[in-house]
C-alpha positions in Angstrom: 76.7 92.6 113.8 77.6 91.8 110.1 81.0 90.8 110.3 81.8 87.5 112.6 85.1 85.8 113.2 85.0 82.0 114.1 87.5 79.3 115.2 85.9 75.9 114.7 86.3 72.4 113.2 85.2 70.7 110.7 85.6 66.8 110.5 88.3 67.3 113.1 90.2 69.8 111.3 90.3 73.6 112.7 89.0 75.8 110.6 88.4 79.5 110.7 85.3 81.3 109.5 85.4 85.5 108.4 81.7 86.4 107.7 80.2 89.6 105.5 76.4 88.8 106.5 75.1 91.8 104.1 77.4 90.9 101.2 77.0 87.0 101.5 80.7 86.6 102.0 82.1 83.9 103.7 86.5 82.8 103.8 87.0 79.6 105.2 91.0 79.2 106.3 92.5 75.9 107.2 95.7 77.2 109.9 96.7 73.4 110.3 97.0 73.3 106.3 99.8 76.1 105.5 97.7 78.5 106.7 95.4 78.4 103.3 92.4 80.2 102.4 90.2 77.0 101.8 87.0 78.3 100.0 85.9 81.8 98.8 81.6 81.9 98.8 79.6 84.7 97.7 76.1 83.2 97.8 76.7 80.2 98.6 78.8 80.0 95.3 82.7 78.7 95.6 85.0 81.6 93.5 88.1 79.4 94.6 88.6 76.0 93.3 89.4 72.9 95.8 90.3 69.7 94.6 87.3 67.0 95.5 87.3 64.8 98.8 87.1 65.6 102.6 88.8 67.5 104.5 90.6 64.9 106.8 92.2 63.2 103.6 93.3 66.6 102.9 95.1 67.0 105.8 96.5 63.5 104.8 97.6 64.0 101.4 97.5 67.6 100.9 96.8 68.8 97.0 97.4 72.3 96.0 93.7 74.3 95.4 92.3 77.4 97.2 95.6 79.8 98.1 98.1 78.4 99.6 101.3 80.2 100.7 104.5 80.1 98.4 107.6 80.5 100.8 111.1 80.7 101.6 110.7 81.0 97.6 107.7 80.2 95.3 106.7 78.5 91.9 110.1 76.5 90.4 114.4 76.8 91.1 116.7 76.1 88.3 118.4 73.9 90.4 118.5 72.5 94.0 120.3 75.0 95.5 119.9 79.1 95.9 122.4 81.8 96.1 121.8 84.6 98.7 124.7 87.3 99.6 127.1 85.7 97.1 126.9 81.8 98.5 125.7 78.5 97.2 123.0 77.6 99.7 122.5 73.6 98.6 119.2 72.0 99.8 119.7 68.8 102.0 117.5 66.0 99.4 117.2 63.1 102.2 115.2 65.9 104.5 112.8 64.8 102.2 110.7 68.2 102.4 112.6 69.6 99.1 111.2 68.4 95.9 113.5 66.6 93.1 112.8 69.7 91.2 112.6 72.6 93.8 108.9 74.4 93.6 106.7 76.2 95.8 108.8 76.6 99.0 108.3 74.5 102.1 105.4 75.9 103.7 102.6 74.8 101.6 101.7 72.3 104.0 102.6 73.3 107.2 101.0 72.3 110.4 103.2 75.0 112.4 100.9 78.6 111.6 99.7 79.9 115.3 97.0 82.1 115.3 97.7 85.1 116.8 94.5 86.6 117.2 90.4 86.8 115.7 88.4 89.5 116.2 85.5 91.5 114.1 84.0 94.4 114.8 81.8 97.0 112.4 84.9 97.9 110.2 85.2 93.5 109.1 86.5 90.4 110.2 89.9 89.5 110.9 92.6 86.7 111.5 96.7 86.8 112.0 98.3 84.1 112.2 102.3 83.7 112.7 104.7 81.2 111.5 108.1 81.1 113.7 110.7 79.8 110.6 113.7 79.8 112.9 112.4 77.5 115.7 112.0 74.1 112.9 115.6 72.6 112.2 114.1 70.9 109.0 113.2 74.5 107.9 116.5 76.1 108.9 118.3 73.5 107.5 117.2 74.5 104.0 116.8 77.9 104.3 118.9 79.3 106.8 118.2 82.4 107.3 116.4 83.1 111.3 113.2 84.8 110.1 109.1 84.1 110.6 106.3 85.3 108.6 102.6 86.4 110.1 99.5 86.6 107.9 96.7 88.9 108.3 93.3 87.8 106.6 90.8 90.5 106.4 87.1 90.2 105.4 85.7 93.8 104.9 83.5 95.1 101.9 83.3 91.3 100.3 86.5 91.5 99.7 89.5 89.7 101.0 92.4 91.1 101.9 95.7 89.1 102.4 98.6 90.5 104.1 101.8 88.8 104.7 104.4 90.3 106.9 108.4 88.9 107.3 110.6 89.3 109.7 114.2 88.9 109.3 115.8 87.7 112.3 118.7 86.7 111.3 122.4 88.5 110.8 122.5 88.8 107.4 120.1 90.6 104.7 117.7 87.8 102.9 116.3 87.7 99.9 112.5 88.1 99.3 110.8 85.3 96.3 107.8 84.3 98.3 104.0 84.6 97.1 101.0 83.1 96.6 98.5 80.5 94.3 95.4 81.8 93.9 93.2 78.8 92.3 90.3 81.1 90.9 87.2 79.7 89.2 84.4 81.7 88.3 81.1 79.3 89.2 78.7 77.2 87.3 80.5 78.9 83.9 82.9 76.0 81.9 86.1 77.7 81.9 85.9 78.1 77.9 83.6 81.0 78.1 86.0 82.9 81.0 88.3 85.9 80.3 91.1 87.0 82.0 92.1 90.6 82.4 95.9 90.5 82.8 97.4 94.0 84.3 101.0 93.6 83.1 103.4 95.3 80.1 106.1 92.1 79.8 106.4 88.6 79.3 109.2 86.7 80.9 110.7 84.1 78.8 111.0 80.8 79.6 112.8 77.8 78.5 111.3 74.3 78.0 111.3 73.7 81.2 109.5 76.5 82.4 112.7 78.3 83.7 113.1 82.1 82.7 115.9 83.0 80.6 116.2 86.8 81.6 114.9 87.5 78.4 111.8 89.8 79.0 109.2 91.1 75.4 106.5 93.2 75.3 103.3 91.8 76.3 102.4 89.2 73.1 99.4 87.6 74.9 95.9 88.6 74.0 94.5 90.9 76.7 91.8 90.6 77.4 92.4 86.9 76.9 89.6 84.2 76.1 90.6 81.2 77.8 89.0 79.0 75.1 91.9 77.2 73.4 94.9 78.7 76.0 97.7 76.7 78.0 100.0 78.8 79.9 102.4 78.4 82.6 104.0 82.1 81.8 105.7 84.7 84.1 104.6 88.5 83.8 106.2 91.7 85.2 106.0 95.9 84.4 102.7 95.8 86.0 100.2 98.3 85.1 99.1 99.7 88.2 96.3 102.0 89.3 96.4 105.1 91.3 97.0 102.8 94.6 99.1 101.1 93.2 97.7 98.3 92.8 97.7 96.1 89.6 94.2 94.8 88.9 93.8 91.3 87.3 90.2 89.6 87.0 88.3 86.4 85.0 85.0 87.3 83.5 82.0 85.6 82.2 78.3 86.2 81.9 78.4 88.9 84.3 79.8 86.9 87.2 83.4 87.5 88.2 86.3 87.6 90.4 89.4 90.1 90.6 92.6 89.9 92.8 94.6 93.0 93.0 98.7 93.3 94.2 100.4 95.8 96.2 103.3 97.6 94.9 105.8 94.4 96.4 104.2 91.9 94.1 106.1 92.9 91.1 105.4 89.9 88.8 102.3 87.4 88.7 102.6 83.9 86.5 99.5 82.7 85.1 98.8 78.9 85.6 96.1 78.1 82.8 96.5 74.0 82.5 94.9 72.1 79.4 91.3 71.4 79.8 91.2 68.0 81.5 88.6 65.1 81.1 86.6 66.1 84.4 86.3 69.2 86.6 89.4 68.8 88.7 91.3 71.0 87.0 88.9 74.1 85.8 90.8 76.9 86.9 92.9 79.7 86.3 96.0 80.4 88.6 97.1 84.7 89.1 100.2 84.6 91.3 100.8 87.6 93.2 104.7 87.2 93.4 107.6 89.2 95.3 109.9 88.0 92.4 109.7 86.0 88.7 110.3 82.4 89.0 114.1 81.9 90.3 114.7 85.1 90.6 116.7 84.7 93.4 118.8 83.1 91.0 118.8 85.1 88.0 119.9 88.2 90.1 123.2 86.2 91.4 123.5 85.3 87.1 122.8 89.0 86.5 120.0 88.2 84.4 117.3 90.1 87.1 117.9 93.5 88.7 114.4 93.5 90.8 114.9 91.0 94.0 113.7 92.8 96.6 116.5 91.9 99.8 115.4 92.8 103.5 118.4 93.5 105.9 119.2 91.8 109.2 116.4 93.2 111.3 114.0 94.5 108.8 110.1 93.8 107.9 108.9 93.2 104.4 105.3 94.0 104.1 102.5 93.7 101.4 98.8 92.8 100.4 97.1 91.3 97.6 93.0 91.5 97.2 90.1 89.3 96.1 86.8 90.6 95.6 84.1 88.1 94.0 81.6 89.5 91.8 77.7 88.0 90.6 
């Protein structure tokens, strides 16, 4: 059969395998890691970029590469606290699993995913995994709101389809910020000769220290962009989107290539461009599917951001985002 699905480990760590024999596609997921997509290889060659060392010291010190999970919210808060159904909600600091400047949610890391099922068949290969929220007191103490999230990876076509899924178990509606990090590289090309494709109409503001204002301009980045020269950390929203709805970003260069496409729920992205560094640890580009702008959450209780999407006691949010390699 072409597609396989495998549960394994690697150096001690688990670590699951989707296979597409014919298209030389292989996903490699870490469930003890936040649940992260680890590695992206189309021939052999790595479309997602990893910082360098062993797995096991991973697991020790974990470092952000490949595509982790961004939840309760993702990317930065203006301050240590959120506002949901018009209360202050301040984070706990001696818990010690909130940074000094909130970022990225508190699942980046976590060792709690449970995978649900594997499986492939002639239609691709497939993994769902489920996160139960309510059942950690260090989670709920932060974030209290009874909910869990399940992720579906899905390897079908050579491309990769991500599907998160939240439940709200709790009494009262909750606010959806959550998303993703995709570290995208395209291989054996220096990231000066790359271009990105970005699939939006507006820029979101930011102060100083990278905080959006709720001042929003027509897009004033080049587009398509040539990374030579670039440094962003910028929020985008009005995406374009295609017939499906789907808003279609990609990197390009010398005919190799990978795009990721969101689902009509991801209604901004930030791109993470950092200066070029000394060595190759940091020769990426970052597209963040995101369910809301960076502290969003937020800006909707300062009335500076009308699109926070809210799911009521008892509902599911649902969406996808896409990545399909190209040599």
């Amino acid at each position: 059969m072409n597609y396989a699905a495998e549960l394994t480990s690697e150096q001690g760590v688990p670590i699951i395998y989707l296979k597409d024999r014919d298209r030389a596609v292989e996903v490699s997921i870490l469930p003890s890691l936040g649940n992260r997509v680890y590695r992206m290889r189309k021939r052999g060659a790595d479309f997602l970029h990893y910082p360098p060392g062993e797995l096991p010291d991973h697991v020790k010190d974990p470092a952000l590469g490949g595509i982790p999970f961004l939840a309760p919210w993702a990317d930065i808060l203006d301050e240590r606290a959120f506002w949901a159904n018009g209360k202050r909600y301040r984070f706990n600091m001696e818990l010690g699993n909130v940074q000094p400047q909130p970022i990225h949610g508190l699942l980046t890391d976590s060792p709690f995913w449970q995978v649900m099922s594997l499986e492939a068949d002639p239609e691709g290969a497939r993994v769902t995994s489920r996160l139960e929220f309510w059942k950690h007191p260090d989670l709920i103490a932060q974030w209290p709101f009874a909910h869990e999230y399940e992720i579906t990876h899905r390897l079908a076509d050579g491309v990769l389809e991500v599907r998160a899924t939240i439940a709200n178990l709790s009494a009262q509606p909750m606010p959806v910020a959550v998303g993703f990090h995709p570290y995208l590289q395209i291989p054996g090309i220096a990231r000066e000769e790359w271009t990105a494709h970005l699939a939006a109409r507006v820029h979101v503001i930011a102060d100083a220290h990278q905080i959006p204002t709720g001042e929003m301009r027509p897009l004033d980045i080049p587009n398509p962009l040539p990374l030579r020269g670039w440094v962003l950390d910028d929020g985008l929203t009005d995406l374009e989107r295609d017939s499906n709805g789907r808003a279609r970003f990609a990197i390009e260069a010398q005919g190799r290539a990978i795009e990721i496409a969101f689902g009509p729920k991801y209604r901004a992205a930030t791109i993470y461009l950092p200066a070029p560094p000394p060595d190759e640890n940091a020769k990426f580009i970052c597209i963040e599917p995101l369910a809301a702008i960076i502290s969003g959450i937020n800006l909707a209780h300062q009335g500076k951001y009308r699109e926070l999407q809210i799911l009521p006691s008892g509902g599911e949010w649902s969406e996808s985002f896409w990545v399909a390699p190209r040599l």
